[in-house]
C-alpha positions in Angstrom: 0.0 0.0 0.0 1.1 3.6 -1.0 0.6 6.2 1.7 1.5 9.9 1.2 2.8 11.7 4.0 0.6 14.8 4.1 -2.4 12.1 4.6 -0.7 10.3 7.4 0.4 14.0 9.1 -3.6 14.8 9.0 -4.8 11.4 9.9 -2.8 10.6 12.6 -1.0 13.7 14.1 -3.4 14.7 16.8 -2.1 11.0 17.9 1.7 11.9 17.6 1.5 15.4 19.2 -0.6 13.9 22.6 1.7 10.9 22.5 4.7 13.2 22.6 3.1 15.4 25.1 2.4 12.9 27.8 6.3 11.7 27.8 7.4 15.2 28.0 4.9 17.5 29.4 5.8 21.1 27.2 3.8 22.1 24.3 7.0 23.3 22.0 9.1 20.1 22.8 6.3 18.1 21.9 5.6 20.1 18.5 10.3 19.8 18.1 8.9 15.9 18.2 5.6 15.7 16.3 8.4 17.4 13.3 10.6 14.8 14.0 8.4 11.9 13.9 7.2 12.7 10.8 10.6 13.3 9.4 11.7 9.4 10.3 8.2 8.6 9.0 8.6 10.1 5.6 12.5 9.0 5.1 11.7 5.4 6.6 7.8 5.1 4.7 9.1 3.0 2.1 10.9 0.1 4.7 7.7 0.2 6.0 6.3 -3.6 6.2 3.1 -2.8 7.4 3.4 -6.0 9.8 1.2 -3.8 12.9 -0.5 -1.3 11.0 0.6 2.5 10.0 -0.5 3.7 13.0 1.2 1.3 15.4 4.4 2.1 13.5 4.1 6.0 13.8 3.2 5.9 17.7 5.9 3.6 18.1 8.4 6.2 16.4 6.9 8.6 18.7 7.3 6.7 21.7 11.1 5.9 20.9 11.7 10.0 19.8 10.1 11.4 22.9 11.7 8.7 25.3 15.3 9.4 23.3 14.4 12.9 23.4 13.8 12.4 27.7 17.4 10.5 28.2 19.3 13.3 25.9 21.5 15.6 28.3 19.8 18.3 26.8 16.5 17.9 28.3 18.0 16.5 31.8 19.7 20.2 31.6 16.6 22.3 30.9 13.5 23.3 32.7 10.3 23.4 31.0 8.5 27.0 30.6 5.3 26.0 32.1 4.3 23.2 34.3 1.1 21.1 32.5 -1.6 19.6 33.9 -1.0 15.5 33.8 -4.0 14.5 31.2 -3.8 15.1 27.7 -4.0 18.4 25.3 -6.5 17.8 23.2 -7.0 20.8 21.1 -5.9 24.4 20.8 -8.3 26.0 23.3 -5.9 23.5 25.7 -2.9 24.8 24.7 -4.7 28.5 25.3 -5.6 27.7 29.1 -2.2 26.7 29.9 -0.8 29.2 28.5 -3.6 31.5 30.3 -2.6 30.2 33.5 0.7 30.9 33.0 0.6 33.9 32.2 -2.0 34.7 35.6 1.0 32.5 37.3 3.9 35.4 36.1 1.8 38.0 37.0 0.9 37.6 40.6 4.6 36.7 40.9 4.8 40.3 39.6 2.6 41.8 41.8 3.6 39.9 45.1 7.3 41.7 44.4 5.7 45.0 44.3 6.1 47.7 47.3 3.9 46.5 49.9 1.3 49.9 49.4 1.1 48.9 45.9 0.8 45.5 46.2 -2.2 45.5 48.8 -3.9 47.6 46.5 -4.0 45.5 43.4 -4.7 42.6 45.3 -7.9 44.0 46.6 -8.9 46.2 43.3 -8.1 42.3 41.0 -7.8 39.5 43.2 -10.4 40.2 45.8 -12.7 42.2 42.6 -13.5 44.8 45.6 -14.6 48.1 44.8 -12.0 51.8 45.1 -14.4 52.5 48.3 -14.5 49.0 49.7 -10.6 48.8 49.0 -9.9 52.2 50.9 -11.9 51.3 53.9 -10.0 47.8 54.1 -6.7 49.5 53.9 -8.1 52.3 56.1 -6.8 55.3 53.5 -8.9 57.6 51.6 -10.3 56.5 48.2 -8.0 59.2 46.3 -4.9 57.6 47.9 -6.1 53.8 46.6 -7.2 55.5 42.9 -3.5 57.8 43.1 -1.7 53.9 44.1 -3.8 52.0 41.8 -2.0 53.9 38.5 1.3 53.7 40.2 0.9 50.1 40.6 -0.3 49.6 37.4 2.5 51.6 35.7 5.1 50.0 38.0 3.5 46.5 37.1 3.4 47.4 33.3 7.4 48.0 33.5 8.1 44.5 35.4 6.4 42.7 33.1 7.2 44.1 29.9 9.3 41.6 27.8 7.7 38.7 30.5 4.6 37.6 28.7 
């Protein structure tokens, strides 16, 4: 049997990408494998015997990438960008709540290393979701003084995180 390799990308690369995922938990390495796979698959297609089935054969390319990719020194070396929940991405809107939460993550990393005055005040105003006067009377200052620290905070915030996210 013939099989062209654009067919077996779209047919079975949801399959490679999760595969390669749940060995090594970060999006982009996974993607660095999903190329890689395919790469094998396309130079290798025609020593293909067809003894297990296509798909067999490609997950099992997978499995042998990621799990050579896992015992390299360069990954032992390297920290992933973002920690992953254990199950699965399944689809871009996946990809985008990780990389939502990440992004939340860096920010109130942000805002905790803020001057204390600052700080308190954003963590009321976003975190909490209370209001300029319910924030002024919690911090026992006048509302001006939470607006006046609010844009400072903001500003200073702004600064940290440029070139962050």
């Amino acid at each position: 049997m013939k099989y062209d390799i654009e067919t077996l990308m779209r047919e079975y690369g949801n399959d490679v990408l999760r595969t390669a995922y749940s060995y090594v938990k970060d999006k982009y390495t996974a993607e660095d494998i999903f190329q890689d796979v395919f790469i094998k698959v396309f130079k290798n297609l025609e020593n293909f015997r067809d003894e297990s089935g296509i798909k067999t054969w490609i997950i099992r390319i997978t499995i042998n990438t990621a799990k050579d990719y896992l015992k390299s020194a360069y990954s032992q070396k390297v920290v992933p960008m973002m920690d992953f929940k254990e199950d699965m991405l399944t689809s871009e809107d996946d990809y985008e709540e990780v990389e939502n939460r990440d992004r939340d993550r860096v920010v109130k990393e942000t805002v905790m290393t803020l001057p204390e005055p600052f700080r308190e005040v954003l963590l009321c105003v976003y975190f909490h979701e209370m209001s300029v006067a319910e924030t002024a009377t919690a911090l026992n200052i006048a509302e001006g003084t939470v607006k006046s620290r609010l844009s400072r905070a903001r500003d200073m915030l702004k600064n940290k995180l440029e070139g962050r996210l």
